[in-house]
C-alpha positions as CSV (number, residue, x, y, z in Angstrom):
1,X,0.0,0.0,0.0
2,X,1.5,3.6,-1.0
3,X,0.9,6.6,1.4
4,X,1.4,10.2,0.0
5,X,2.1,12.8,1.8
6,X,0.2,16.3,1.4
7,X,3.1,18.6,2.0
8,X,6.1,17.4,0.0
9,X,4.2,15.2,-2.5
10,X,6.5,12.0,-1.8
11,X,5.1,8.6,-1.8
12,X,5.7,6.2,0.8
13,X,4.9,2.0,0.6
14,X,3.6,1.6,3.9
15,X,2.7,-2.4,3.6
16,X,4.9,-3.5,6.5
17,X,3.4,-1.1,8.8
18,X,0.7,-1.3,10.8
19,X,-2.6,0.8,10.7
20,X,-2.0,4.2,12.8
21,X,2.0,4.0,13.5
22,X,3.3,7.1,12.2
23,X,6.4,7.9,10.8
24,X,8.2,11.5,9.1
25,X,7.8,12.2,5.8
26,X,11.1,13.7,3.6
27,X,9.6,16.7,4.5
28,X,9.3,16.3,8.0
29,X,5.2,16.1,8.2
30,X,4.1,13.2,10.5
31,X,1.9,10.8,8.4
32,X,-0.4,8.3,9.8
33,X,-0.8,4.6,8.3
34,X,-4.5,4.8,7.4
35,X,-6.7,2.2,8.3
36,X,-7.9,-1.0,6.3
37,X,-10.1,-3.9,5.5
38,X,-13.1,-3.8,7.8
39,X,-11.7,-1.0,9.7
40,X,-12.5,1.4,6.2
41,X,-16.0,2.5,7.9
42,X,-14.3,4.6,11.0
43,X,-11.6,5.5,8.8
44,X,-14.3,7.3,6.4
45,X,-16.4,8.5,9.4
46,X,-13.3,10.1,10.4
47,X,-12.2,11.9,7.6
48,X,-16.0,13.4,6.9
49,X,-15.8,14.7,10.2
50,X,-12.9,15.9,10.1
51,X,-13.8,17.6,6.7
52,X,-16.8,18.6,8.4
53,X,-15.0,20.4,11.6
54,X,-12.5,22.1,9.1
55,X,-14.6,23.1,6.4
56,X,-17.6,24.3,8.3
57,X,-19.6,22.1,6.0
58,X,-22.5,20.1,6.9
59,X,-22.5,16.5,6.8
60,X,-25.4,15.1,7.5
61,X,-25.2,11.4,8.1
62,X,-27.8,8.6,7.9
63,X,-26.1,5.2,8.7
64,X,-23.2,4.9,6.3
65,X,-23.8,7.6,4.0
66,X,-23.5,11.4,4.0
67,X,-24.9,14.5,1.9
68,X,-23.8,17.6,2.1
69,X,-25.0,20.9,0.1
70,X,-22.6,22.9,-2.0
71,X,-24.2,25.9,-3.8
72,X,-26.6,24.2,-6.2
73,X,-25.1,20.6,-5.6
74,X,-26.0,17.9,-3.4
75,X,-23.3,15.4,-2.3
76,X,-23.7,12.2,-1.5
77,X,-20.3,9.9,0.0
78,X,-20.7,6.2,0.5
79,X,-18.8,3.6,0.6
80,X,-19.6,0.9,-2.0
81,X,-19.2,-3.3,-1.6
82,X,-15.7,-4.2,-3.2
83,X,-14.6,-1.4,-0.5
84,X,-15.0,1.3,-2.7
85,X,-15.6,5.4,-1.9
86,X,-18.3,6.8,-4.0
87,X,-18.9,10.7,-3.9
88,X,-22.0,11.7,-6.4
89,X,-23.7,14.4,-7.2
90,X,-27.2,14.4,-9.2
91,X,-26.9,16.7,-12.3
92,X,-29.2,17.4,-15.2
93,X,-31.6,15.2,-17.0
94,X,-30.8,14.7,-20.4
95,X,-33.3,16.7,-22.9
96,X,-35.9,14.2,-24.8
97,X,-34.5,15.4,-28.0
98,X,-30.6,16.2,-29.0
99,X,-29.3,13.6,-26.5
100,X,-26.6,12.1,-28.4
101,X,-25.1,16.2,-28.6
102,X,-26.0,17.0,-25.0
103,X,-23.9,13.5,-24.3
104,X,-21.1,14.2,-26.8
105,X,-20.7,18.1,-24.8
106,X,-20.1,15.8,-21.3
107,X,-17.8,13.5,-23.0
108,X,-15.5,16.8,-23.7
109,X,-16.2,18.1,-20.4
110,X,-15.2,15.3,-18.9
111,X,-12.2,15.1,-20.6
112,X,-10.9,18.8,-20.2
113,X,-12.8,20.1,-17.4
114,X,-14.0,18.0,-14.4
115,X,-10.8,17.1,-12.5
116,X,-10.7,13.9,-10.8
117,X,-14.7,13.8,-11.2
118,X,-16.1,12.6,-14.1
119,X,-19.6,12.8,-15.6
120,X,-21.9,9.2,-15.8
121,X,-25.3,8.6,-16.9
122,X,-28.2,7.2,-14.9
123,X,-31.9,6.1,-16.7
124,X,-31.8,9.3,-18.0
125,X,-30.0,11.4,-15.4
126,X,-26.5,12.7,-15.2
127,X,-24.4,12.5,-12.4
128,X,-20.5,13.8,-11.2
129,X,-19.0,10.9,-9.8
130,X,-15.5,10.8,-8.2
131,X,-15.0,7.0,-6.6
132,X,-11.7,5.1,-5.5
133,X,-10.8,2.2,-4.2
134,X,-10.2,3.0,0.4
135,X,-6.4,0.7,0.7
136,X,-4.2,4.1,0.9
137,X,-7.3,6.9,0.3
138,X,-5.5,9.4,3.0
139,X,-7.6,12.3,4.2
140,X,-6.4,14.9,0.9
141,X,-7.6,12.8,-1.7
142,X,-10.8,12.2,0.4
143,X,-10.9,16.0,0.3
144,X,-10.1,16.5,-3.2
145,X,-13.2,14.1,-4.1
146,X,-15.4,16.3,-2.4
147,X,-14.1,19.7,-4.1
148,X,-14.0,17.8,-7.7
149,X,-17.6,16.8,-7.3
150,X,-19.2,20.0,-5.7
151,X,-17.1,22.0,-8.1
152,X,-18.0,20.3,-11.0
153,X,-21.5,20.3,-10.3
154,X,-22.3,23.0,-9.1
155,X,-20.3,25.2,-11.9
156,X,-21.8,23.0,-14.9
157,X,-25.1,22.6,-13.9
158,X,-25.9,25.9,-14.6
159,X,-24.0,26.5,-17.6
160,X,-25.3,23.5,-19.7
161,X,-29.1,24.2,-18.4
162,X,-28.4,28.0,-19.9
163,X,-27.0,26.0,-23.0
164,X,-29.4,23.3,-23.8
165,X,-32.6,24.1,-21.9
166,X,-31.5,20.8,-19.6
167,X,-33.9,20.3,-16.7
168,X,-32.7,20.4,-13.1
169,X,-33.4,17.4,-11.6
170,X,-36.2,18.4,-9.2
171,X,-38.2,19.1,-12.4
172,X,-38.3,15.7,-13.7
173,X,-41.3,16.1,-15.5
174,X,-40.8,18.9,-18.5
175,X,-39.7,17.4,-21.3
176,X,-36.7,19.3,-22.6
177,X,-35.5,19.9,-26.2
178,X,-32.3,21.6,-27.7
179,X,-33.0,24.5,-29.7
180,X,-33.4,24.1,-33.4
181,X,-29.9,25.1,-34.4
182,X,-28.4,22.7,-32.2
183,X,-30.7,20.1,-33.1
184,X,-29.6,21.2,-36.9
185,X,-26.2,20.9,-36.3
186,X,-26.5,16.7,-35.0
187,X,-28.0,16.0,-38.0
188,X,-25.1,17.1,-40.8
């Protein structure tokens, strides 16, 4: 298992050591062995409160999962079976009509614009989605998850609704079209 740490960027392989010993970093930073297997619950619980007690943000819990509100976005972290971290975000709905170009535009954004999150598609309805794997997740990249999906949503959702006419999801049941020289331009 590697261990990275914040400050100096160096990577450590911490598989001989046992969860919570500490040790320096090149740098000097203390860094903590994170916690594994079925101990990946409290180590979660204790990075969103920590997030929580730092950021001012609030997490609101119910059993495993959290939500939290950033601007416009609404961000749920869970841990999934295979012990994975999911952080989502519900987006748009994809308009009835012009689908394959409102798809192709999060294709590129996902590409050039969403940092570690990354757009996915849900019976109809977009998400941000950051996920990883918990063997090594230390308490930045948990953070970075969070900013990558609140970010992402919340500065997109906006802009591609403005763009396309795409629905918030709350108002699930307009039926939304791209305007006619969009639509024009999917069919050369």
């Amino acid at each position: 298992m590697l261990l990275r740490c914040a400050k100096c960027n160096n990577t450590y392989d911490v598989s001989g050591k046992q969860p919570g010993e500490t040790f320096k970093s090149q740098c000097g930073d203390i860094l903590v062995v994170p916690q594994r297997g079925e101990h990946a619950p409290a180590l979660v619980a204790e990075y969103a409160d920590r997030y929580a007690k730092e950021s001012g943000v609030t997490l609101t819990k119910n059993a495993d999962v959290w939500f939290a509100k950033f601007g416009s976005a609404q961000v749920t972290i869970q841990m999934q079976a295979g012990e994975e971290l999911r952080m989502s975000s519900p987006f748009l709905n994809l308009p009835k009509k012009g689908t394959q170009l409102a798809l192709r535009r999060v294709l590129e954004l996902n590409l050039a614009s969403t940092g570690g999150a990354r757009f996915a598609l849900d019976a109809g309805q977009l998400f941000v989605v950051w996920s990883r794997g918990l063997e090594g997740l230390d308490y930045e990249e948990f953070v970075e998850g969070i900013r990558s999906v609140s970010r992402t949503s919340d500065d997109f959702d906006d802009v591609l609704r403005k763009e396309w006419g795409m629905g918030a999801v709350e108002n699930d049941t307009e039926e939304y079209v791209l305007p006619a020289e969009l639509l024009e331009e999917e069919t050369k």
